[in-house]
C-alpha positions in Angstrom: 149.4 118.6 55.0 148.5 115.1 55.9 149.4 115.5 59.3 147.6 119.1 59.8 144.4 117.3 59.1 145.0 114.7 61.3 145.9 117.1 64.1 143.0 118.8 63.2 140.6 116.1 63.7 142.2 115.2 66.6 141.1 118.6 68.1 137.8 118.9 67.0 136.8 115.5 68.2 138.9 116.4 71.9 137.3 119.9 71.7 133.6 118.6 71.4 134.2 116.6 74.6 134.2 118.2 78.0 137.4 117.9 80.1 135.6 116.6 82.9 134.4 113.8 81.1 138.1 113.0 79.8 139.3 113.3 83.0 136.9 110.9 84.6 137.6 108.5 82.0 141.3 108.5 82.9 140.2 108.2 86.9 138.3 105.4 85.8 141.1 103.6 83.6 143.3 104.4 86.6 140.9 102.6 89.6 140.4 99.4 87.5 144.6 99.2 86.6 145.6 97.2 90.0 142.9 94.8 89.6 145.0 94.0 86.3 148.9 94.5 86.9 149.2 92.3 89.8 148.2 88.4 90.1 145.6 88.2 93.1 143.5 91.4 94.0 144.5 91.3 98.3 141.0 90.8 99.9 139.7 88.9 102.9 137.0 87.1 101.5 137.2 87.1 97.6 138.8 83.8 97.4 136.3 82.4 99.1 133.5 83.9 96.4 135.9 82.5 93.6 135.9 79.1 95.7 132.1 78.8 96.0 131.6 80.0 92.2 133.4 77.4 91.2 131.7 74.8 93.2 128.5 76.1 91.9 130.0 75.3 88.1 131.7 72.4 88.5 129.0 71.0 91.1 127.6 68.1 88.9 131.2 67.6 87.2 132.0 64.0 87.2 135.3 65.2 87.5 135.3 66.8 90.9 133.7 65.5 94.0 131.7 68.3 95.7 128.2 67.3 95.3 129.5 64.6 97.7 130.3 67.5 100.4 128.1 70.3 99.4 124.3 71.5 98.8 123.3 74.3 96.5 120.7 76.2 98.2 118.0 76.6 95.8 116.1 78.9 97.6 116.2 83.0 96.7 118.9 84.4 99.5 120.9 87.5 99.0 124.4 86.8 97.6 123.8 85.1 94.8 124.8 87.8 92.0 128.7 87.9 92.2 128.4 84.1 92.5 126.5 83.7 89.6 128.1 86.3 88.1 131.7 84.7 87.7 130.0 81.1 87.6 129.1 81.9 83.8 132.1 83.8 83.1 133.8 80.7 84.4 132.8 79.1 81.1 135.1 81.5 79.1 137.7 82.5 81.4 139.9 81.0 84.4 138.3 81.9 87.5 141.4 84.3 88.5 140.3 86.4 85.6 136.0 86.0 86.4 137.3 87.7 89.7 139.3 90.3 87.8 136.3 90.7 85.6 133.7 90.9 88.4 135.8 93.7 89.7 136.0 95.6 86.6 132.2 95.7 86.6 131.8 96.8 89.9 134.7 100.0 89.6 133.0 101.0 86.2 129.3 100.5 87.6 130.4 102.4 91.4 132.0 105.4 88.9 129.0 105.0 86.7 126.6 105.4 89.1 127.9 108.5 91.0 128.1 110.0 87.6 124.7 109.0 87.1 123.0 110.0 90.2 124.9 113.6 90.3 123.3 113.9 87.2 119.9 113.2 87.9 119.8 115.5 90.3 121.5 118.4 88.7 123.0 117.7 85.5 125.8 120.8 85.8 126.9 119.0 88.9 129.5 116.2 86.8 132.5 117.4 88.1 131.2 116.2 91.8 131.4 113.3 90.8 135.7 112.7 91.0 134.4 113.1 95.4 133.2 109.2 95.2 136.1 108.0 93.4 138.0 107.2 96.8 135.1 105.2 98.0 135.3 102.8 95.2 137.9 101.2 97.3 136.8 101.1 100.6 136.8 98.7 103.3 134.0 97.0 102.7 135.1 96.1 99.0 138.6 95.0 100.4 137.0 92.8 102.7 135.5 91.1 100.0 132.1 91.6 100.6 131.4 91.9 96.5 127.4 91.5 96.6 127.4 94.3 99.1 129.2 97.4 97.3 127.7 95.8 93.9 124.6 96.6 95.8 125.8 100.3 96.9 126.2 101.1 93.3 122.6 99.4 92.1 121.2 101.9 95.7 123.0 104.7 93.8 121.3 104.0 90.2 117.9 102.7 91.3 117.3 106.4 93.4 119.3 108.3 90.2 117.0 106.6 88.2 113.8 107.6 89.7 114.7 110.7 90.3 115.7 111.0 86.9 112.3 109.7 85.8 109.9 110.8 88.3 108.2 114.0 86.5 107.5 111.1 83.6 107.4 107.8 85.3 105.8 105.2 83.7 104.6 101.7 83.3 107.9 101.4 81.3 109.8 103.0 84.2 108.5 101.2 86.6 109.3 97.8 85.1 112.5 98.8 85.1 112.5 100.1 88.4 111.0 97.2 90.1 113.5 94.8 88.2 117.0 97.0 89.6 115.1 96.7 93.1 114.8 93.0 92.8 118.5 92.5 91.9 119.6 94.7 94.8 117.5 91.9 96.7 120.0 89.1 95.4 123.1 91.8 95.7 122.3 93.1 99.5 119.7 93.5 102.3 121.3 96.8 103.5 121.0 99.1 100.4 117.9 97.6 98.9 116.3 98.7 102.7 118.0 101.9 102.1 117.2 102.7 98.1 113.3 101.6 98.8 113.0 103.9 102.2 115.0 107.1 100.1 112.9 106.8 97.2 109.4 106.2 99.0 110.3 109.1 101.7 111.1 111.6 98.9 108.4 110.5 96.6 106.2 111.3 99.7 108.1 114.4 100.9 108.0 115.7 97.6 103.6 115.4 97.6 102.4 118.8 96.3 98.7 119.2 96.3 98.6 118.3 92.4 97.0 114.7 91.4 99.2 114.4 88.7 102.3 113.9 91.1 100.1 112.3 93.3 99.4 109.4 90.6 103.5 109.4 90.0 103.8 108.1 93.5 101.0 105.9 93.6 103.2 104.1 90.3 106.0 104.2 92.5 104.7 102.4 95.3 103.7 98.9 93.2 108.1 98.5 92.1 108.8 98.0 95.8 105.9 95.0 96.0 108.5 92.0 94.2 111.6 93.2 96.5 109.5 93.5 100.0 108.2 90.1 99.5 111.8 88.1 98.8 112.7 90.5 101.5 109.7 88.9 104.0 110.5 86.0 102.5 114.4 85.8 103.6 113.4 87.9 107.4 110.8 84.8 107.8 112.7 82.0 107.4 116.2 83.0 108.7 114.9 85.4 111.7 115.2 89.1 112.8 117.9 88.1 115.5 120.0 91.4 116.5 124.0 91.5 117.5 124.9 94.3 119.2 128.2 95.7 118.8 131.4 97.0 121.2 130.9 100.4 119.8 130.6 103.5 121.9 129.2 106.7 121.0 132.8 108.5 120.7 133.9 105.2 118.6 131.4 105.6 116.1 131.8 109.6 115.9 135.9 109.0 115.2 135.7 106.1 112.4 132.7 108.2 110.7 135.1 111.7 110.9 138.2 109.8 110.0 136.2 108.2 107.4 137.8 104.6 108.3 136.3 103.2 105.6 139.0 104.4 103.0 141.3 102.8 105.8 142.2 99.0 105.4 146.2 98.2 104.9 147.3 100.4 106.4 146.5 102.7 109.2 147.9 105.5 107.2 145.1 105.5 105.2 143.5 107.4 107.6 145.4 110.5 106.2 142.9 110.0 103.1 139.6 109.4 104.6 140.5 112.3 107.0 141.0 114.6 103.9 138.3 112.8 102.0 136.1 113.9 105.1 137.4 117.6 104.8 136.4 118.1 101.2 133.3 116.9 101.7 132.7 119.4 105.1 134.2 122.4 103.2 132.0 121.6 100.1 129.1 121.2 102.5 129.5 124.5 104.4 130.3 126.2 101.1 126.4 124.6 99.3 125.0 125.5 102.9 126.2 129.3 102.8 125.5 130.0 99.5 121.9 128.3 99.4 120.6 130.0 102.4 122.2 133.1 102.1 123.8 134.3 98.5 120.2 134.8 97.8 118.7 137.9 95.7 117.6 139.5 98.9 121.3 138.3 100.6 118.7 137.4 103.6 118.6 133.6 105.5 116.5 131.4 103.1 114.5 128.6 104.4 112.9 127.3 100.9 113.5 123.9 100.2 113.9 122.5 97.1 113.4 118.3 95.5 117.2 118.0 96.2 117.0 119.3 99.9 115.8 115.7 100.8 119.1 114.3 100.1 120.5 116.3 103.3 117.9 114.7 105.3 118.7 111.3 103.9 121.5 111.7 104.9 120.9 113.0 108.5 118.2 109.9 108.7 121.4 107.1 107.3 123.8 108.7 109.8 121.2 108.3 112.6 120.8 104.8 111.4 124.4 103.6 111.5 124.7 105.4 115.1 121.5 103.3 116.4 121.3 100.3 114.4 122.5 96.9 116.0 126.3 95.3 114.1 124.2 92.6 113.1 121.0 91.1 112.2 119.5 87.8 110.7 122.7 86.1 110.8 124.4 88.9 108.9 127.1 91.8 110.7 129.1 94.4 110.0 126.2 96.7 109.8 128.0 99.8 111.6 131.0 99.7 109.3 127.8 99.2 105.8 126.3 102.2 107.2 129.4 104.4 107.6 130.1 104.5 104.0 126.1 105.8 102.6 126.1 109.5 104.3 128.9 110.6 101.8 127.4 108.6 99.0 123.4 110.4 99.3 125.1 113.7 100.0 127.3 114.2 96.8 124.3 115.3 94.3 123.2 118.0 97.2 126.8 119.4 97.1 127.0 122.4 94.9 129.7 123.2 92.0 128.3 126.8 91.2 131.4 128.8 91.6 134.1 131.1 89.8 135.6 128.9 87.1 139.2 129.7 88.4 137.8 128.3 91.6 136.1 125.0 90.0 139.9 124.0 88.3 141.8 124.6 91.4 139.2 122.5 93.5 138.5 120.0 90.7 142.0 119.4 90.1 142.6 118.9 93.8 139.7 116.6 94.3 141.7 114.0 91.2 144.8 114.4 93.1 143.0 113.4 96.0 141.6 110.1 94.1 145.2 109.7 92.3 147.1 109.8 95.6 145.0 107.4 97.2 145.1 105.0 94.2 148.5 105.2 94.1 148.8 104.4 98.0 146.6 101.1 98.3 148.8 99.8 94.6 152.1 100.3 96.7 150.3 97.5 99.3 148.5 95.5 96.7 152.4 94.8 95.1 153.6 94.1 98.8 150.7 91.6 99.6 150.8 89.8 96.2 154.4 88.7 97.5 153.3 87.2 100.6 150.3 85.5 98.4 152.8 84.2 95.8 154.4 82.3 98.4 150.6 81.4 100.0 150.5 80.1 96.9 153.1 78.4 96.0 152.0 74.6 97.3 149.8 73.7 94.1 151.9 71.3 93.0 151.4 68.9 96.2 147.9 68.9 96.4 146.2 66.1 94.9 143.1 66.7 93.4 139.7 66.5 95.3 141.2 66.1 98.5 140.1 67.3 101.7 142.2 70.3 103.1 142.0 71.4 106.5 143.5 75.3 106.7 145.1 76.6 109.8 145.7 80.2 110.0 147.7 81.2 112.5 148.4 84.9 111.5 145.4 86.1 109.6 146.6 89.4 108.3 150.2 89.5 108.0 151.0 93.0 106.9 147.4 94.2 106.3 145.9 96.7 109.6 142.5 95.6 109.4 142.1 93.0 106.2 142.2 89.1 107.5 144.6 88.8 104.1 145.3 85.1 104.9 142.0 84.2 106.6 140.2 82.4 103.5 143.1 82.5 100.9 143.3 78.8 101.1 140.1 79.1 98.4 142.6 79.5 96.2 144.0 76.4 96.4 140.1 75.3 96.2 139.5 76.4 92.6 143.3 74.8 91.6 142.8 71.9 92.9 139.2 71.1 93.9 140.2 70.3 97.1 137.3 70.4 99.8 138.1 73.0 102.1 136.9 72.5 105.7 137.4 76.4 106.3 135.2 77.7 103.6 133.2 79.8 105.9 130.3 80.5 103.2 129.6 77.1 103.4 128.7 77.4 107.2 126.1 80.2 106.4 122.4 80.6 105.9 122.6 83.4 103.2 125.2 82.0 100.6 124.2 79.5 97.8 126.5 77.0 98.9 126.3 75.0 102.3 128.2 71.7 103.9 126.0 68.3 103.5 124.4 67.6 107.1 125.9 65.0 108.7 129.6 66.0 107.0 132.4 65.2 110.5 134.3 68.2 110.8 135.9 70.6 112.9 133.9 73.3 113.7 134.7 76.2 111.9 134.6 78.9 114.7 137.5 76.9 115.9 139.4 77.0 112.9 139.0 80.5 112.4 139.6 81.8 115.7 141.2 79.0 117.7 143.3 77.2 115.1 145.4 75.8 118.2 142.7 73.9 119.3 141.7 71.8 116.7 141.5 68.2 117.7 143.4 66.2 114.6 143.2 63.0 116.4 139.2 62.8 116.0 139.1 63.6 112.4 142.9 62.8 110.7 141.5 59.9 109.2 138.8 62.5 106.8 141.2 65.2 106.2 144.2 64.3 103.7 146.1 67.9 104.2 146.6 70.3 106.9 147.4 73.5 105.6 149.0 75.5 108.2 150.1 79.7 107.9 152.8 81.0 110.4 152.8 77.5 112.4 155.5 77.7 114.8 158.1 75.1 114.2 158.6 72.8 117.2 155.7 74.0 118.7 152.9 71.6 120.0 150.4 72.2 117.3 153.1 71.5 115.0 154.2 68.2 117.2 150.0 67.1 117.3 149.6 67.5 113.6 152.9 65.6 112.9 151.7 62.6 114.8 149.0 61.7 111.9 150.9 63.9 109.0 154.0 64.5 107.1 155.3 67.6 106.1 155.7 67.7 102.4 155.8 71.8 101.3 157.6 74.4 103.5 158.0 77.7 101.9 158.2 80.7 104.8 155.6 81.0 106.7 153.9 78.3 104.6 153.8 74.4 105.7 151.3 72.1 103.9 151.5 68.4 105.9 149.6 65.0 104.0 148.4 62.4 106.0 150.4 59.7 107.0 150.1 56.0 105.2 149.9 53.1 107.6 153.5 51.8 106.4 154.4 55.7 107.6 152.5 55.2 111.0 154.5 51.7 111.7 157.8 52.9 110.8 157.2 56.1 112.8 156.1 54.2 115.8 
């Protein structure tokens, strides 16, 4: 009897959820699970963040010796929020787990926001939502560029939420509005460019000949003021400068319809983002067909609706990442930014009005989909956490606040497209508050972090991507510890570096080498 009512509560509690919801749930739980069963999450540049967020903590800690290396730039640049993120969550936790943390966030608030925007724009739309689940982990996030996706899912909930809000926007709403615009400032240039033009072109798109609408826009207008002017502010002082790219026309049309941006491990990834690609065609060619035609007249529509502006969005952000230069203002990658925002504006535009039977069987294909892919990248996180373990494995000889000088000589080791081993020496950064002469952030105009002038160093192009040529005899007497990855053994690097060093950890392709005392030098000579 006991038991009935149990199994009876049990069902009416199930029952007065929708399956969608449970279902998305579970998708959730599932995405933020390898973040958690393995050690170190495999990016390119998230030990780096961890690296620098420590810094920032620890900077004044009598303890640890970077305020004699390193500024903090107190002025307001992009990049700050992951940094400052796990900096205070450094006070509770170990700065493996702020990272893990940090990335928990971003899954649940990328999910979130999907959810959220679909919503906004047509509330019996949920189910569309499973679509962006295989863009959480794209290659943007795996290249551990955290303050730009935390930014594409703060793009996705600033435009939800003005959408959402528009037909009763307020001075309340546009508080809020002007404060998630302002921390998509300190997140990312890119989308905060992108969520102000979407929302001021369909707020001005959208202009009946009615004053009352005409006043909601005018209310709209004043959020963007506090974001344009850090903007200004930033474009002032650090320049408009433009990279071009090596991208052709055909390049750019095959990573956009391979979707490479759910590609980065392994170049069988592709397989997804070419499916991922295909849903998203067939669901657009199905919302096309039936808008325009399955009309009551079964004639060619040409009405438009509020939610037609998302398809030009998303014509307008394509045509952006075909023209726009790789790089600007110091900052790059703009192409491969851009490549990932046409599928994101498009989803609420899709429709989900069709026969039930058809909704499970798609719906249920689409979480496969997400699954699969999950599944995939965990079967390379557990193969890369091996290679880090043994990365890793040279805590024990590093003395504490010590200079380190890292020398990559294989940057991504099983990865396609990931540089897996380019900044993991931050690791040994946070474990050892060591100084690390490769800490790349630190040679930027846009992170909070940045090497005191005058510091003697190699320069860090030439440790990144000419590791052979770094000149030890200038410098040995500044660097206590050459940390070397896939150094060949007998080669002449290896015979320059033993000249002023000793090799004191080999462990595969890991050798970490101390400088030499001057008893050492004499005896050697």
């Amino acid at each position: 009897m006991i038991m009935k009512k149990i199994l009876d509560f049990f069902r009416s509690r199930l029952s007065s959820l929708e399956l969608w919801t449970i279902a998305f749930l579970i998708l959730a739980l599932i995405y933020i699970l390898p973040i958690w069963v393995f050690k170190y999450f495999p990016s390119q540049d998230g030990p780096c963040h961890i690296y620098n967020s420590f810094i920032l903590k620890h900077y004044d800690d009598p303890d640890y010796v970077f305020n004699q290396y390193y500024e903090v730039r107190k002025s307001p640049i992009p990049n700050w929020t992951s940094h400052a993120f796990m900096m205070l969550l450094m006070y509770l936790v170990p700065p493996l787990i702020a990272e893990k943390l940090l990335l928990t966030g971003y899954v649940i608030l990328m999910a979130a926001s999907v959810l959220y925007f679909v919503n906004a724009v047509d509330a019996r739309r949920t189910p569309l939502a499973f679509i962006g689940f295989p863009l959480i982990y794209n290659y943007l996030f795996l290249m551990g560029f955290y303050n730009f996706v935390l930014g594409v899912a703060l793009f996705m909930l600033s435009v939800g939420y003005w959408w959402k809000r528009y037909d009763t926007f307020g001075i309340k709403n546009m508080a809020i509005l002007t404060l998630l615009l302002v921390l998509l400032y300190f997140c990312h240039l890119v989308p905060l460019a992108l969520a102000m033009f979407s929302i001021v072109a369909v707020a001005i798109l959208y202009l009946p000949f009615r004053i009352s609408r005409w006043k909601r826009t005018l209310l709209t207008l004043p959020c963007m003021l506090p974001a344009s002017a850090l903007t200004f502010y930033y474009l002032r002082t650090r320049g408009t400068a433009q990279r071009a790219g090596a991208w052709t026309l055909s390049r750019l049309w095959q990573y956009f319809v391979r979707n490479e941006s759910l590609a980065y491990y392994s170049e069988s990834q592709i397989i997804f983002g070419k499916i991922v690609t295909g849903v998203f065609a067939a669901l657009f060619l199905y919302t096309f067909i039936r808008d325009r035609f399955f009309t009551k007249e079964w004639k060619f529509s040409l009405r438009i609706c509020k939610k037609d502006f998302l398809l030009l969005l998303c014509a307008v952000f394509f045509v952006i990442y075909l023209k726009a230069p790789d790089g600007m203002s110091g900052g790059g990658f703009i192409k491969t930014r851009m490549a990932l925002m046409p599928f994101l504006i498009i989803i609420p535009w899709l429709s989900w009005d069709m026969p039930k039977v058809m909704r499970g069987i798609a719906g249920g294909m689409v979480m496969l989909l997400a699954v699969a892919y999950m599944a995939h990248a965990s079967y390379h996180h557990k193969l890369l956490n091996d290679d880090l373990k043994i990365y890793t494995s040279g805590y024990d000889v590093i003395e504490k606040n010590k200079v380190v000088l890292p020398l990559s000589f294989d940057h991504s080791g099983r990865c396609w497209r990931i540089g897996l081993f380019l900044h993991a020496v931050g690791y040994y950064g946070y474990n050892t508050g060591c100084i690390e002469l490769g800490n790349y952030e630190a040679t930027t105009s846009y992170f909070p972090t940045y090497f005191k002038p005058g510091f003697r160093r190699p320069q860090h192009s030439t440790i990144e991507s000419k590791p052979a040529e770094v000149t030890l005899a200038e410098c040995a007497d500044e660097i206590d510890y050459v940390f070397t990855w896939s150094l060949s053994s007998g080669s002449d690097v290896e015979a320059r570096i033993l000249e002023h060093y000793d090799l004191i950890k080999e462990n595969g392709n890991l050798k970490i080498f101390r400088r030499a005392t001057a008893v050492q030098k004499t005896n050697r000579e």
